[in-house]
C-alpha positions as CSV (number, residue, x, y, z in Angstrom):
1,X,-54.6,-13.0,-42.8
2,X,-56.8,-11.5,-46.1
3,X,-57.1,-7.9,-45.9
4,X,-60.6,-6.4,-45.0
5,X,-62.7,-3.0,-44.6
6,X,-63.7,-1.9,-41.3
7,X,-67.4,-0.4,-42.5
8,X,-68.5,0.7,-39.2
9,X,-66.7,0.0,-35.8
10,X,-69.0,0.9,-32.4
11,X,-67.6,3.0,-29.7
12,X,-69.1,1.6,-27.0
13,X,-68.8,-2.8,-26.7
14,X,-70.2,-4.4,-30.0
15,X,-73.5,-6.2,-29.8
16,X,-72.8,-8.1,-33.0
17,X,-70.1,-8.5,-36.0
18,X,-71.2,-9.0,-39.7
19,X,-69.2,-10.5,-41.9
20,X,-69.3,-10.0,-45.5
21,X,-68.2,-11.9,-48.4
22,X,-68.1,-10.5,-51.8
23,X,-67.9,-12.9,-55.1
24,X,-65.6,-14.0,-57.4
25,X,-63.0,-11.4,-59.5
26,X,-64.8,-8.9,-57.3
27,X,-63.3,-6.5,-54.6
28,X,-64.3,-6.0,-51.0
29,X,-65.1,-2.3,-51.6
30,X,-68.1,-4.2,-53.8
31,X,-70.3,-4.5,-50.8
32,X,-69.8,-1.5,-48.6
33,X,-72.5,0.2,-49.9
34,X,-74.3,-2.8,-48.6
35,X,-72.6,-2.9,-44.9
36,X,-72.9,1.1,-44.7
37,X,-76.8,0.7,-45.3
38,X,-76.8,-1.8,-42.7
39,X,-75.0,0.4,-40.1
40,X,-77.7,2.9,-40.0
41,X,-79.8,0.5,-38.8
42,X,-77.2,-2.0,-36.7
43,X,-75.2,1.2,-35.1
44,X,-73.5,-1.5,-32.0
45,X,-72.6,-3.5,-34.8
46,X,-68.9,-4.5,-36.3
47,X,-69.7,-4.5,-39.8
48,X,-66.4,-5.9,-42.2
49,X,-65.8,-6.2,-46.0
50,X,-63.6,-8.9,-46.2
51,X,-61.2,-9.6,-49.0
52,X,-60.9,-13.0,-50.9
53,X,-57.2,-13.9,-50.6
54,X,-56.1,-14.8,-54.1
55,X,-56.4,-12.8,-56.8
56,X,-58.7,-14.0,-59.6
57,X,-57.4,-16.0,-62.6
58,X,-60.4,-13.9,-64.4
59,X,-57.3,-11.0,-64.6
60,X,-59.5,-8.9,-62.2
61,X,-60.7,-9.0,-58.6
62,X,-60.1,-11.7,-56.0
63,X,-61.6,-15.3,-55.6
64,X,-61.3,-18.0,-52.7
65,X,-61.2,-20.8,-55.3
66,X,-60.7,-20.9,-59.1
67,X,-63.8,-21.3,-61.0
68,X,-61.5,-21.9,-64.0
69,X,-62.5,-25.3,-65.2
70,X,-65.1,-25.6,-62.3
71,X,-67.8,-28.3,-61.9
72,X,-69.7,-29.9,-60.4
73,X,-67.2,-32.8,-59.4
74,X,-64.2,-30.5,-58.6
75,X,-65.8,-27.5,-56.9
76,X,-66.3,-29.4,-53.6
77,X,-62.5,-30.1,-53.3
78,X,-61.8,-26.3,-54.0
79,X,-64.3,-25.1,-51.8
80,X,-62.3,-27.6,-49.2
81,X,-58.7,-26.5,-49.9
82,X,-60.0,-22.3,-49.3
83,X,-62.1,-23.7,-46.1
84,X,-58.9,-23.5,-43.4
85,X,-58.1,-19.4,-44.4
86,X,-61.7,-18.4,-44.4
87,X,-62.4,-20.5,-40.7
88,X,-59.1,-18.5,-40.1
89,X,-60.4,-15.1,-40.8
90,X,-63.8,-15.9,-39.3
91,X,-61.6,-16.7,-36.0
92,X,-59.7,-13.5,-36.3
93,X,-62.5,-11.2,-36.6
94,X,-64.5,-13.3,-33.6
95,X,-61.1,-12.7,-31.4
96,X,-60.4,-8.7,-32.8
97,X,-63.9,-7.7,-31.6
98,X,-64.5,-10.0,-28.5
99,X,-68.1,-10.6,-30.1
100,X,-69.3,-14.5,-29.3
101,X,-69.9,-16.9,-32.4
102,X,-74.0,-16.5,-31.6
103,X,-73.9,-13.2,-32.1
104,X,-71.7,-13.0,-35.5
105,X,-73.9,-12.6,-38.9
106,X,-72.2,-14.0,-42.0
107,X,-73.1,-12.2,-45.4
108,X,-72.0,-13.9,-49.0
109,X,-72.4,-13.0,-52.3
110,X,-72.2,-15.3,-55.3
111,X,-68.7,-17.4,-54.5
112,X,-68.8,-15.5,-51.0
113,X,-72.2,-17.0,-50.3
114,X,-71.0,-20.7,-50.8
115,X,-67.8,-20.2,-48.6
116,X,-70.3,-18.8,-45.8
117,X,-72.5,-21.4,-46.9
118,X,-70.3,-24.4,-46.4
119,X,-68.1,-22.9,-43.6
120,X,-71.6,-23.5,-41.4
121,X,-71.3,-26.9,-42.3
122,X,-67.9,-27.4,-41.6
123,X,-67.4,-25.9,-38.5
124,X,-71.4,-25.9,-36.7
125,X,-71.6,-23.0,-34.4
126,X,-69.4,-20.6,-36.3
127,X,-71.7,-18.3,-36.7
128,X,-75.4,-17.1,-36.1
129,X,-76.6,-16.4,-39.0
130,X,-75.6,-17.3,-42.7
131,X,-77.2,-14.8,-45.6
132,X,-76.2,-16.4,-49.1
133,X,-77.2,-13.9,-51.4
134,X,-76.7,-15.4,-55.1
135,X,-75.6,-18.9,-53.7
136,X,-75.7,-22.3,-53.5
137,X,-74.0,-25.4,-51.6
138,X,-70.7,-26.7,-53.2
139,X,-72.1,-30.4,-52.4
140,X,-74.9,-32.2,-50.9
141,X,-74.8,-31.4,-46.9
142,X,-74.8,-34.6,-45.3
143,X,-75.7,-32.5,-41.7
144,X,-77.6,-29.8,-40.3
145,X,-75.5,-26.6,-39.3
146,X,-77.4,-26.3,-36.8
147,X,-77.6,-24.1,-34.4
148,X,-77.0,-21.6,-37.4
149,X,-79.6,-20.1,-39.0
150,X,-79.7,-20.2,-43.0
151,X,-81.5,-17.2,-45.0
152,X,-81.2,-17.6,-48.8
153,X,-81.9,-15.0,-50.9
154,X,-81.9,-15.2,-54.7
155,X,-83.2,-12.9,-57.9
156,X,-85.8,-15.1,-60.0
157,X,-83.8,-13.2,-63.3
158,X,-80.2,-14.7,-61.8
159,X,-78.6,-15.7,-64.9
160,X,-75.1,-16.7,-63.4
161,X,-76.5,-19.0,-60.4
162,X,-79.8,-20.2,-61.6
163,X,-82.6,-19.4,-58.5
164,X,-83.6,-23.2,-58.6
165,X,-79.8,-24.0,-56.9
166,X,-81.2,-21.8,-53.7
167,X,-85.0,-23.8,-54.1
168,X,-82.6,-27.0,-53.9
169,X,-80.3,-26.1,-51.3
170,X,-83.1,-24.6,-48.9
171,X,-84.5,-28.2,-49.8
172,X,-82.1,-30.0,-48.7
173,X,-81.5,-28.3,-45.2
174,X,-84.8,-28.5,-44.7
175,X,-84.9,-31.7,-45.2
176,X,-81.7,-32.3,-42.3
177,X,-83.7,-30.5,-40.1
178,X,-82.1,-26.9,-40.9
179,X,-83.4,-23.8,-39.7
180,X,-83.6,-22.0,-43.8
181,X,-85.8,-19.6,-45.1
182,X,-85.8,-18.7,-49.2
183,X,-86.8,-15.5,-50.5
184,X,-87.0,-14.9,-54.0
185,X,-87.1,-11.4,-55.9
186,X,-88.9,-11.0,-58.7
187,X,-87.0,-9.2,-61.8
188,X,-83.6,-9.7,-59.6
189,X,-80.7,-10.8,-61.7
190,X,-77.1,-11.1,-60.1
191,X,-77.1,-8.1,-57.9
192,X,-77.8,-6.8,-54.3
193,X,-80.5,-4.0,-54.1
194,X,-82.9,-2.4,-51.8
195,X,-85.2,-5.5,-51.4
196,X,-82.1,-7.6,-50.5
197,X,-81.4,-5.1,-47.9
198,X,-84.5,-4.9,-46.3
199,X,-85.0,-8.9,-46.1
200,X,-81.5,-9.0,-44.5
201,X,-82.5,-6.4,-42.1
202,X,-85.6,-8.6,-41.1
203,X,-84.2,-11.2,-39.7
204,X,-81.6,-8.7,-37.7
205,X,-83.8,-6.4,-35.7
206,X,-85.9,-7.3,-33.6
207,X,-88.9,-8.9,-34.1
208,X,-87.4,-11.5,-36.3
209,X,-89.9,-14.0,-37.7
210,X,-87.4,-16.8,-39.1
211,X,-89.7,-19.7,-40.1
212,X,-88.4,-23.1,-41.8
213,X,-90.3,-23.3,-45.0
């Protein structure tokens, strides 16, 4: 099982467990800031840093897949040779904190967001809620993950996944009859900040207004 960082644990019985993912030849201390922000407003809430389980053939940081000689014909098999381990760690967490698949929130960044991404495709149900921050889909989805709901958020200034690979892949679940929404950030480039927070926030309190686009 890949090593993770308990953010925040409840002391009374959790209401909900997020998930988060961080990219590649990154760490899982990356994104704590990013689960500790989220705690203040999510106190019943399991909240996990999860580590990628190989390290990165970058020399630094950890990775699901290689992205060494990636492309666009190759990643889908790499994506489906890591899926089994991160299904697996999904599983663990679900069974360590007794919280049901409905009420689990998945949270990827950059390679992070396309395991999250196509783990909802692979296995429907897994979770509640995807976030894909700085994503895309490894392939065209052939199915909706329905009942999962799929938030996409992407800088406009992303130089290392281009924002029109979110417009493309909110497209196409839209199109399979998805529940996605696609928020864009103006001056955003590969990063996480404030507004990312907020928009992720959203769609977890109450008063969520999820839409399809």
């Amino acid at each position: 099982m890949t090593e993770a960082i308990v953010v925040h644990s409840p002391s009374t019985p959790p209401d909900r467990l997020v998930l988060m993912f961080h990219g590649v030849g990154a760490h899982p201390e990356d994104l704590v800031p990013l689960g500790q922000a989220l705690a203040l407003s999510l106190p019943g809430a399991w909240i996990v840093s999860v580590r990628s389980p190989h390290p990165c053939g970058m020399g630094v940081g950890w990775e699901w897949f290689s992205v060494a000689g990636v492309t666009e014909a190759n990643r889908p098999d790499r994506v489906l040779q890591a899926m089994p381990e991160f299904l697996e760690t999904v599983a663990h967490w679900l069974q360590q904190t007794h919280v049901a698949a409905p009420d689990t929130v998945l949270i990827g960044f950059s390679q992070g967001a396309i395991m999250a991404l196509e783990a909802s495709l692979a296995q429907p149900g897994l979770a509640g809620r995807v976030f894909a921050l700085a994503g895309r889909l490894a392939a065209t989805p052939q199915h909706s993950p329905t009942p999962t709901a799929i938030h996409l958020m992407h800088g406009n200034l992303d130089p290392v996944m281009p924002v029109q690979l979110a417009i493309s892949a909110c497209e196409q679940l839209h199109n399979l009859g998805a529940t996605v929404t696609l928020q864009r950030f103006d001056g955003l480039a590969h990063h996480i900040d404030g507004r990312v927070l907020m928009a992720i926030l959203e769609h977890l309190l109450p008063g969520d207004r999820t839409s399809t686009p």
